[in-house]
C-alpha positions, 0 to 999 in steps of 0.5 A: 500500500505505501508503494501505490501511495508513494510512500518510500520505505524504507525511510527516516520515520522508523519505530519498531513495534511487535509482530505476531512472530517477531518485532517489526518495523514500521515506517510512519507517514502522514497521509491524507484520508478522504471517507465518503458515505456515498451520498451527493447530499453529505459532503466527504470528511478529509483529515490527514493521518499519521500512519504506519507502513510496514513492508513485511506485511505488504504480501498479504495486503495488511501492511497499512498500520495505524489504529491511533488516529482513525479508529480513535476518531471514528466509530466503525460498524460492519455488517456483513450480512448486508455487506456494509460498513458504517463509519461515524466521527466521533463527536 
């Protein structure tokens, strides 16, 4: 994902965190998040983000990381029988 963005990894935003097999590396940067819920009438939220990439997850398409900052501002639900996913900021 961090290639696709044009994110340089490795680079100087370097913090190592632990994997599920052994300690990894993840390189942070700050990126710009657009959510929209696909209604003409809501206007899209834009906010930047400060995410982690790591490259030894990027195979099985899980190398974005960053918890801190979307999901602390955001409520998420998903709903898989109806096959959707409902974000609402946080107030």
């Amino acid at each position: 994902m961090a290639s696709a963005l044009g994110i340089a990894i490795p680079n100087q935003n370097a913090t190592l965190f632990s994997g599920a097999n052994a300690p990894q590396i993840a390189y942070f940067e700050t990126v710009s998040v657009t959510i929209w819920n696909g209604d003409n009438a809501e206007a899209p939220i834009t906010f930047d983000l400060y995410a982690g990439f790591c490259d030894t997850l990027e195979h099985v398409g899980l190398g974005l990381l960053g918890q801190n900052g979307f999901f602390s501002r955001f409520v998420v639900a998903f709903d898989h029988n109806a096959s959707t996913i409902t974000v609402t900021e946080r107030p």
